[in-house]
C-alpha positions as CSV (number, residue, x, y, z in Angstrom):
1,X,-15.0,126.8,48.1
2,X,-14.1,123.7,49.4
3,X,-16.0,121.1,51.7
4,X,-12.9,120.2,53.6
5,X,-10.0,121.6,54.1
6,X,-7.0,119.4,55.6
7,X,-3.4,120.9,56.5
8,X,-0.1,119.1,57.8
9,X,-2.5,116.0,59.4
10,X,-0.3,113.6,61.1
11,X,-1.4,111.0,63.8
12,X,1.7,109.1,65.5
13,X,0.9,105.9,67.5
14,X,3.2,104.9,70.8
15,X,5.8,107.0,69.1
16,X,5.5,105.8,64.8
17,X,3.9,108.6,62.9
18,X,1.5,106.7,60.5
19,X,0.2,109.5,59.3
20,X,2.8,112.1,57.7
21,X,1.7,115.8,56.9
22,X,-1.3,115.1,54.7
23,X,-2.3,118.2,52.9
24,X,-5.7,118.0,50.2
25,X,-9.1,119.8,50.0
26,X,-12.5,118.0,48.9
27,X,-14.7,120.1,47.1
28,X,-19.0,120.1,47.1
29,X,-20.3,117.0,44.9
30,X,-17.5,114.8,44.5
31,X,-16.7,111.3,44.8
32,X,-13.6,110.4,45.8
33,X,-11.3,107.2,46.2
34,X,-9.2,107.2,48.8
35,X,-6.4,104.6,47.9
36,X,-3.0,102.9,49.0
37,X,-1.8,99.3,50.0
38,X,-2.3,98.1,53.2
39,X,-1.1,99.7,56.2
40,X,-0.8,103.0,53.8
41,X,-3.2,105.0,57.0
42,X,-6.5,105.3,55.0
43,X,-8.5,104.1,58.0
44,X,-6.5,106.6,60.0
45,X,-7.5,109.0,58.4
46,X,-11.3,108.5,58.2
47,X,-11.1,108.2,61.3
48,X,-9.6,111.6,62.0
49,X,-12.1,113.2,59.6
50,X,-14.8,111.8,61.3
51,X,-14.1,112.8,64.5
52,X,-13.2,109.5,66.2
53,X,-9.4,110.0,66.1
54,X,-7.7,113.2,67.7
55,X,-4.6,114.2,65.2
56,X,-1.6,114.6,66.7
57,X,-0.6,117.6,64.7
58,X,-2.6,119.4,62.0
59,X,-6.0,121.0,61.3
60,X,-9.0,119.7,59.6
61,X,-11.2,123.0,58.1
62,X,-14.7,121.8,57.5
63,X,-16.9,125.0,55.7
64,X,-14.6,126.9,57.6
65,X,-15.2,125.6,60.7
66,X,-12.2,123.3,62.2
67,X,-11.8,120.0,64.8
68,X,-12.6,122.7,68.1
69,X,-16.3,122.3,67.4
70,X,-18.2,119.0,66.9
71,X,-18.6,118.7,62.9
72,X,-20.2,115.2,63.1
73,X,-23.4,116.6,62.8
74,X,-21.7,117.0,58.4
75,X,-20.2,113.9,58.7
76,X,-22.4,110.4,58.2
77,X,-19.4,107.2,58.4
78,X,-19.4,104.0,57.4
79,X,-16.8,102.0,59.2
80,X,-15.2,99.1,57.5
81,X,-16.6,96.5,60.0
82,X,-19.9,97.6,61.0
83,X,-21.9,96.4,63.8
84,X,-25.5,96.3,63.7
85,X,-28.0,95.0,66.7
86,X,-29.0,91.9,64.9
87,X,-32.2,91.5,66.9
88,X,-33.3,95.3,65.7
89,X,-35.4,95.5,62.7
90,X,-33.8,97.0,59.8
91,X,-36.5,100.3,60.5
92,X,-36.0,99.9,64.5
93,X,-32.0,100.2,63.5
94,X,-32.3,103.4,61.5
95,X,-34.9,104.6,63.8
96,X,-32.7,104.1,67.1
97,X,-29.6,105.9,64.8
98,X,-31.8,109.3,64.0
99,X,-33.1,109.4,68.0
100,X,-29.0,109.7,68.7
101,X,-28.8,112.1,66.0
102,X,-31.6,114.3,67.6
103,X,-34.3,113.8,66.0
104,X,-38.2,113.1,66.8
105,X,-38.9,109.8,66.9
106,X,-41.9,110.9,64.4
107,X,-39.1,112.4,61.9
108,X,-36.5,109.4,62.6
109,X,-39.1,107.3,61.4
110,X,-40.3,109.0,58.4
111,X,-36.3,109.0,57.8
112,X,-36.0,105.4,58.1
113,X,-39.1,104.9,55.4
114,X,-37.5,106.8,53.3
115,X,-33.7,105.7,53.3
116,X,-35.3,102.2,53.4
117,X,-36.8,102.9,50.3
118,X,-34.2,104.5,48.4
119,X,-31.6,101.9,49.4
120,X,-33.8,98.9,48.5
121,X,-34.8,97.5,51.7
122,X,-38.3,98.8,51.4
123,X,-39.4,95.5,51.6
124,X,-37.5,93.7,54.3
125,X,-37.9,97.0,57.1
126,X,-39.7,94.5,59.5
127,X,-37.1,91.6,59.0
128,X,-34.8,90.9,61.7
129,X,-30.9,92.1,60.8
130,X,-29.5,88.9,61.5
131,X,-31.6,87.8,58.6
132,X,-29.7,90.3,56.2
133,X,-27.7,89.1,53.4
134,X,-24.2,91.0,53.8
135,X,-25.1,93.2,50.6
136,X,-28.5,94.2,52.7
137,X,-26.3,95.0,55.7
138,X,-23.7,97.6,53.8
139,X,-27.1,98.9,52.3
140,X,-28.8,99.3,56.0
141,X,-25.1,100.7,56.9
142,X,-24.9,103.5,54.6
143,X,-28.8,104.2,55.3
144,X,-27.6,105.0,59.2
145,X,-24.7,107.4,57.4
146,X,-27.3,109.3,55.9
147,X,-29.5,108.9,58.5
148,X,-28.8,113.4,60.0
149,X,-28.7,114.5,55.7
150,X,-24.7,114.8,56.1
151,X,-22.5,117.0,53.4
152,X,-20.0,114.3,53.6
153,X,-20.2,110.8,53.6
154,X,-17.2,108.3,54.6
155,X,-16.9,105.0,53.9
156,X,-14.1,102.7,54.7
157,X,-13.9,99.8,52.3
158,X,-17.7,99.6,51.5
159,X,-17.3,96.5,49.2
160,X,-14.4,94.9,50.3
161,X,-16.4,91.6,51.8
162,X,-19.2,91.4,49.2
163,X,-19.8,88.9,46.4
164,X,-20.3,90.7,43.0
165,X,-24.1,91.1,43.3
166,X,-23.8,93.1,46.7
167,X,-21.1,94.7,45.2
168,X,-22.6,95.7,42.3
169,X,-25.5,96.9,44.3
170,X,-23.1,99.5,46.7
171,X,-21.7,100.7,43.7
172,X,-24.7,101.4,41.8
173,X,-26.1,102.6,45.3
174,X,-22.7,105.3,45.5
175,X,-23.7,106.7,41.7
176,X,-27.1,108.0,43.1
177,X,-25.3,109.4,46.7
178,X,-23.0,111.6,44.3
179,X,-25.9,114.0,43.4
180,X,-26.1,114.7,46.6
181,X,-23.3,114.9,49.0
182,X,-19.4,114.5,49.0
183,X,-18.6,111.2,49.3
184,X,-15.0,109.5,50.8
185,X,-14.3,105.8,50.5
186,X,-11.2,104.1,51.1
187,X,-11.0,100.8,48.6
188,X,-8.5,98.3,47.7
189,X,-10.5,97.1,44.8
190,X,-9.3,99.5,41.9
191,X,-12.0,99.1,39.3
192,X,-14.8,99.9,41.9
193,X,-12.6,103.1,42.5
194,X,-12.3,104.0,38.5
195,X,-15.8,102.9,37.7
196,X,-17.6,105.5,40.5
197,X,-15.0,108.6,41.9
198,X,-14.6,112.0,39.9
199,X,-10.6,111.6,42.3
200,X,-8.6,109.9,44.0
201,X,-6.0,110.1,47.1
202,X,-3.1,108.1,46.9
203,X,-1.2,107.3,50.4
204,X,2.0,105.2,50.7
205,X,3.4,104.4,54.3
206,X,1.1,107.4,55.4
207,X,2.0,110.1,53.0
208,X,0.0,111.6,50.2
209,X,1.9,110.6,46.9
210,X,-1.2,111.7,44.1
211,X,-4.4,113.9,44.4
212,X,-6.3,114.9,41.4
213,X,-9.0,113.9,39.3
214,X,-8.3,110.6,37.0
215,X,-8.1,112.4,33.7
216,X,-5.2,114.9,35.0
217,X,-3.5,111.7,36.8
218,X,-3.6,109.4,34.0
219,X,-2.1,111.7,31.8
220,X,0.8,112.4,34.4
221,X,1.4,108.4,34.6
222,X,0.4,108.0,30.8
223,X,2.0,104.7,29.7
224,X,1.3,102.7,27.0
225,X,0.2,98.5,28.5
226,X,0.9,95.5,25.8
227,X,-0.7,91.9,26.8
228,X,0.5,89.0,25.6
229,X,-1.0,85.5,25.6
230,X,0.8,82.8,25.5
231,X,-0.5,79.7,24.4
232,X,2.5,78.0,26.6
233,X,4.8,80.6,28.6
234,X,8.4,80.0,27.8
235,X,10.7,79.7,30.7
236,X,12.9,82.3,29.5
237,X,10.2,84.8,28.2
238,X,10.3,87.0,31.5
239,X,13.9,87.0,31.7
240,X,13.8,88.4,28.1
241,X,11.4,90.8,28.3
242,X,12.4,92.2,31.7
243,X,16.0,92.8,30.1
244,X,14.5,94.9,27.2
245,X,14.5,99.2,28.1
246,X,11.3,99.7,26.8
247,X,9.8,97.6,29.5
248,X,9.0,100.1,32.6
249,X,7.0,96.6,34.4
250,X,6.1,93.2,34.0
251,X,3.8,91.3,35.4
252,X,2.0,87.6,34.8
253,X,-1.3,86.3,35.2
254,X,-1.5,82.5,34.1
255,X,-0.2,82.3,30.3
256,X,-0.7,86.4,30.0
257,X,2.3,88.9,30.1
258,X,1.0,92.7,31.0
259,X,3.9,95.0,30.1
260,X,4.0,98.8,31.1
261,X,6.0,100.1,27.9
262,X,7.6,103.8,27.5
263,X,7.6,103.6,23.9
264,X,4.3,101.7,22.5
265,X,5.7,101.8,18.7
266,X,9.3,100.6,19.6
267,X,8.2,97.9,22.3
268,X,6.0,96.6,19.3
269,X,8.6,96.1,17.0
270,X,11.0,94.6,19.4
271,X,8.3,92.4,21.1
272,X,7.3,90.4,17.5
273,X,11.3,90.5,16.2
274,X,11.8,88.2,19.5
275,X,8.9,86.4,19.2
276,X,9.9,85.2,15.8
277,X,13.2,85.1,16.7
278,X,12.0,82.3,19.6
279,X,9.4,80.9,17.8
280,X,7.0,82.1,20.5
281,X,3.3,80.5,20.5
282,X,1.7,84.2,20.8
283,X,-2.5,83.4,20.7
284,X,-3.0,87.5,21.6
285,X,-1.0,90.7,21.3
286,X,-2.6,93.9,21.7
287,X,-1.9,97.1,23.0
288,X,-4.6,98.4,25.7
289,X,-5.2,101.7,27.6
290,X,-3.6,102.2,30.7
291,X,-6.5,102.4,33.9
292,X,-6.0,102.8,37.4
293,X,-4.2,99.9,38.3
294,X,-1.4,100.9,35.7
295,X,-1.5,104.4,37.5
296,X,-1.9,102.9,40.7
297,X,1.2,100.4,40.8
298,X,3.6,102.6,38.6
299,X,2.8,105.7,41.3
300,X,3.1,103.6,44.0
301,X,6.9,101.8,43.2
302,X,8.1,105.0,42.1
């Protein structure tokens, strides 16, 4: 049975519909990536999950309950931004959340210990917040998510303003949260979203354009990636191998051409005929799995 159950969501703002008719389930125990280029609606749409946005049209199921009772009491968010009392310890922070959520202020602080703990900020729960390192303050911030023992937990671009050590330490943090709840998270950063979800959501200009699990997508959008680095780029090598029909997309990084191919064995041949034929200075051709970002780009330019 699944967790959540959305049907024909839509939210319109002074008259733009932002959201268009979005139609997926999420079921117990997954992680899921909720993707799409900016301005696609992913925050939107947390936000009507979680309660804090009225849809305009549309129903939200949650364990067969829907949007007429309060379901925040499932639901533990993250927003993108959050905004902690910076004068609160990190225990007072987590302590203050629970006493919202209902609880004792015995239990809410047993709670805090505990998330504390299992977040890694055993050791600074008597430091000031302000003191927190921004890696600290996402941990402290999905801490307070979990603070009521949700079923589902949202997060909206949990590592988007971290350096790699705090976002290594989200991630890792997000592998242990899949054991035990449903988690959401909207992200821009594409190996963060292949490295840690079981599925993705994919939204362009507020309409859902993939849903499925990785495996079943990737063998929908299977296309076969050459690299090749160039020890010099040639001014005409892009105009060449953009001409070619085996070439579905090009793009450059520096001296390195990443081609989406349709035909790995005939792109091959062609690719080192011209290269001989223009004496290209080729240091590295090799042919590569596609990954999400393949999937990603080729889904969304459709």
């Amino acid at each position: 049975m699944a967790l959540i159950k959305v049907e024909q969501l839509s939210k319109s703002f002074d008259g733009k519909e932002v959201v268009k008719n979005l139609n997926f389930e999420l079921e117990p125990g997954k992680c899921v990536a909720l993707l799409g280029p900016n301005g696609a609606g992913k925050t939107t749409t947390l936000r009507m999950l979680a309660g804090f946005s009225k849809p305009t049209k549309g129903s939200i199921k949650f364990d067969q309950e829907t949007l007429s009772r309060d379901i925040r009491q499932y639901i533990g968010y993250l927003p993108q931004y959050p905004v902690f009392h910076n004068w609160m310890t990190g225990k007072e922070f987590l302590m203050y959340v629970g006493q919202l959520a209902h609880m004792s202020r015995k239990e809410a602080g047993e709670r805090a210990t505990e998330l504390l703990d299992r977040v890694g900020l055993g050791d600074v729960e008597k430091k000031r917040i302000g003191k927190y390192s921004g890696g600290m303050k996402q941990r402290l911030g999905i801490a307070q998510a979990m603070m009521h023992r949700p079923t589902l937990i949202m997060l909206d671009e949990p590592v988007s303003s971290l350096d790699p050590i705090g976002r290594r330490e989200v991630l890792n943090l997000l592998m242990e949260l899949k054991k035990e709840a449903t988690i959401l998270f909207s992200t821009h950063i594409l190996n963060d979203a292949e490295e840690v979800s079981d599925e993705i959501l994919l939204l362009k200009q507020g309409e859902l354009i993939e849903h499925g699990s990785l495996d079943k997508l990737s063998q929908m959008y299977q296309t076969a990636r050459l690299e090749l680095d160039f020890r010099s780029l040639p001014e005409d090598a892009q105009e060449i191998l953009r001409s070619l029909e085996v070439v579905e997309q090009l793009t450059v990084n520096r001296q390195t051409v990443i081609l989406l191919v349709n035909d790995a064995d005939l792109a091959r041949k062609e690719l080192l005929k011209i290269a001989a034929q223009k004496d290209w200075d080729i240091t590295r051709f090799e042919l590569v799995k596609s990954n999400l970002e393949d999937l990603f780009m080729k889904a969304v330019n459709r």
